[in-house]
C-alpha positions in Angstrom: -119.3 139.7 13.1 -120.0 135.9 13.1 -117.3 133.9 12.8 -118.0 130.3 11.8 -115.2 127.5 11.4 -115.1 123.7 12.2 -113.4 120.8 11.4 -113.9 118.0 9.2 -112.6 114.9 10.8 -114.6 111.7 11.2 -112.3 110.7 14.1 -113.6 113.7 15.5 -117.4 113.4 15.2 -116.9 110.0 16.3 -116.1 110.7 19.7 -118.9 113.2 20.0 -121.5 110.5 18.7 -122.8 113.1 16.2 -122.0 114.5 13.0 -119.5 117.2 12.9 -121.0 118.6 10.0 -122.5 121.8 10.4 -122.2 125.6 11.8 -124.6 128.2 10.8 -125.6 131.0 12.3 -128.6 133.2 13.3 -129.8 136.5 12.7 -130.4 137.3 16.0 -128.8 134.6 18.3 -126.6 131.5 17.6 -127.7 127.7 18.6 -126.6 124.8 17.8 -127.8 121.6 16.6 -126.9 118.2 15.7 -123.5 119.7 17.8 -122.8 122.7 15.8 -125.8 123.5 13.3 -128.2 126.9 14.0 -130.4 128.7 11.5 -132.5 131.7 11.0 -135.7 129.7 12.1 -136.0 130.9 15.2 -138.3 134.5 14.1 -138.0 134.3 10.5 -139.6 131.6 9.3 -141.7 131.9 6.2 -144.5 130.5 4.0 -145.4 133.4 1.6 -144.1 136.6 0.1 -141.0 137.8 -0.5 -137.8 137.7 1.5 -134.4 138.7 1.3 -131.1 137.4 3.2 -128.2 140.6 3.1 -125.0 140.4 4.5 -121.0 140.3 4.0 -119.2 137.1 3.8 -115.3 136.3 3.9 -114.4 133.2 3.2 -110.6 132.0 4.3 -108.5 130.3 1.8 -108.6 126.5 2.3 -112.0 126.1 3.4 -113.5 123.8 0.2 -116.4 121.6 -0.4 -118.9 123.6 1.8 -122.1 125.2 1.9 -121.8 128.9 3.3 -125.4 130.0 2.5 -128.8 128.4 2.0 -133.1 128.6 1.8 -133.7 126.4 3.7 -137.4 124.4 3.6 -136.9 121.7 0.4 -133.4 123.4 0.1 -134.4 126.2 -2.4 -130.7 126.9 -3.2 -127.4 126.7 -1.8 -124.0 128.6 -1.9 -120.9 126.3 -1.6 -117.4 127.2 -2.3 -115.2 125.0 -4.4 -111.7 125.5 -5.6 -111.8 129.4 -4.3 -115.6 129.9 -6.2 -118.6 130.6 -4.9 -121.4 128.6 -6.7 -125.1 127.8 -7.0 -125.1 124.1 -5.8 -121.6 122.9 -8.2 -122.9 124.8 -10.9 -122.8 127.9 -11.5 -120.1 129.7 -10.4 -121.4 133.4 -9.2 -117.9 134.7 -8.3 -114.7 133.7 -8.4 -111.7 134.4 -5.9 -113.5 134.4 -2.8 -111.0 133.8 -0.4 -109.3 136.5 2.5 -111.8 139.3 1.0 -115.1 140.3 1.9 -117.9 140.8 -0.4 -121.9 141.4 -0.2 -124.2 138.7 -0.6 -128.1 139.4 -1.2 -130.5 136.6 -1.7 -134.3 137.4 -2.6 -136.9 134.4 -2.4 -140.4 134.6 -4.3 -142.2 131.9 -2.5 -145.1 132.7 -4.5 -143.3 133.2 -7.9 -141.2 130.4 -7.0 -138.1 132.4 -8.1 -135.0 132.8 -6.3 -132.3 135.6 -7.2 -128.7 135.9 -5.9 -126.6 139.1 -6.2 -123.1 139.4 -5.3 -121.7 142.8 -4.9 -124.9 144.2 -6.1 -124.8 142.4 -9.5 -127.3 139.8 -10.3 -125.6 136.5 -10.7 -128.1 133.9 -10.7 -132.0 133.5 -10.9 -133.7 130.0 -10.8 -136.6 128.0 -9.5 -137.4 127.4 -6.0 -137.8 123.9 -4.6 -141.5 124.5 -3.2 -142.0 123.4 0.7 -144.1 125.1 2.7 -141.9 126.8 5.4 -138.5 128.3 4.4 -135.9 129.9 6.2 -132.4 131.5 5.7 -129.1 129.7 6.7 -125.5 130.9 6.5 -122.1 129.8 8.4 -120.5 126.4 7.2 -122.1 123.2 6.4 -118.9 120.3 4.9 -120.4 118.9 2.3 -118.7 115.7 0.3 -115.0 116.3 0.0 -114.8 119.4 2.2 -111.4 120.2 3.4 -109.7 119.3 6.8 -110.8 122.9 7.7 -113.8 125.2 6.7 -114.5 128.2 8.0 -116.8 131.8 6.8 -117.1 135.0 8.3 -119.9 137.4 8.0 -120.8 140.8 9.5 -124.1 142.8 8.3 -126.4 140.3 8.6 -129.7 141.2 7.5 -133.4 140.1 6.7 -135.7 141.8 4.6 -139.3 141.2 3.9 -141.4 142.8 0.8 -144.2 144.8 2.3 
């Protein structure tokens, strides 16, 4: 299980001389940058075809304003939590109650369809557009995005990357 938490205080990230901003994980290793950002990049960057992030998140009450999950490469979407919902951006909400509880998260990305799809639980809850770019790759952890709360944290376990042969 990953376990990702930080805290939002300028003070803070003012004595590091970065951004406290950030913690996401990897599939296969952690690493940080900017202080405490990582990503999938590091073996599963892609251009074409289509790709699916898979895994269990559990997000702990208080943690607001922030990003849990993304594709990343011109930000193709972007799972925040606000007010104890999981959205698409602010809008739409694809569940609701997320706190202390785990449940499945599957995002499938057609780069050449442009099309992105997100189930939750194994029901579809969203499908949009994709943002173009050229390279994309999957993100997940905590990221404090305008407003966040003092404290932001998300858990995940599974963790999983599919490709469409």
């Amino acid at each position: 299980m990953f376990i990702f938490s930080g805290v939002n205080d300028r003070s803070l990230a003012a004595s590091l001389k970065t951004p406290l901003k950030a913690c996401f994980g990897v599939v296969s290793k952690i690493f940080y940058e900017n202080s405490v950002m990582g990503n999938t990049k590091g073996g599963y960057e892609y251009s074409s075809g289509v790709w699916q992030f898979e895994g269990e998140a559990n997000i702990p009450s208080g943690t607001d304003a922030t990003s849990v999950m993304q594709v990343f490469g011109a930000t193709t979407i972007m799972l925040r939590v606000y007010s104890a919902k999981l959205t698409v951006y602010r809008s739409p909400t694809v569940l609701e109650n997320v706190y202390n509880r785990w449940f499945k998260v599957n995002v499938i990305h057609d780069v050449g369809a442009s099309n992105v799809k997100v189930y939750i639980d194994g029901v579809q809850r969203y499908e949009g557009s994709g943002a173009g770019g050229n390279n994309h790759y999957f993100k997940f952890g905590v990221y404090a995005e305008d407003g966040a709360s003092h404290r932001v944290e998300s858990r995940w376990r599974q963790i999983r990357v599919l490709r469409k042969n």
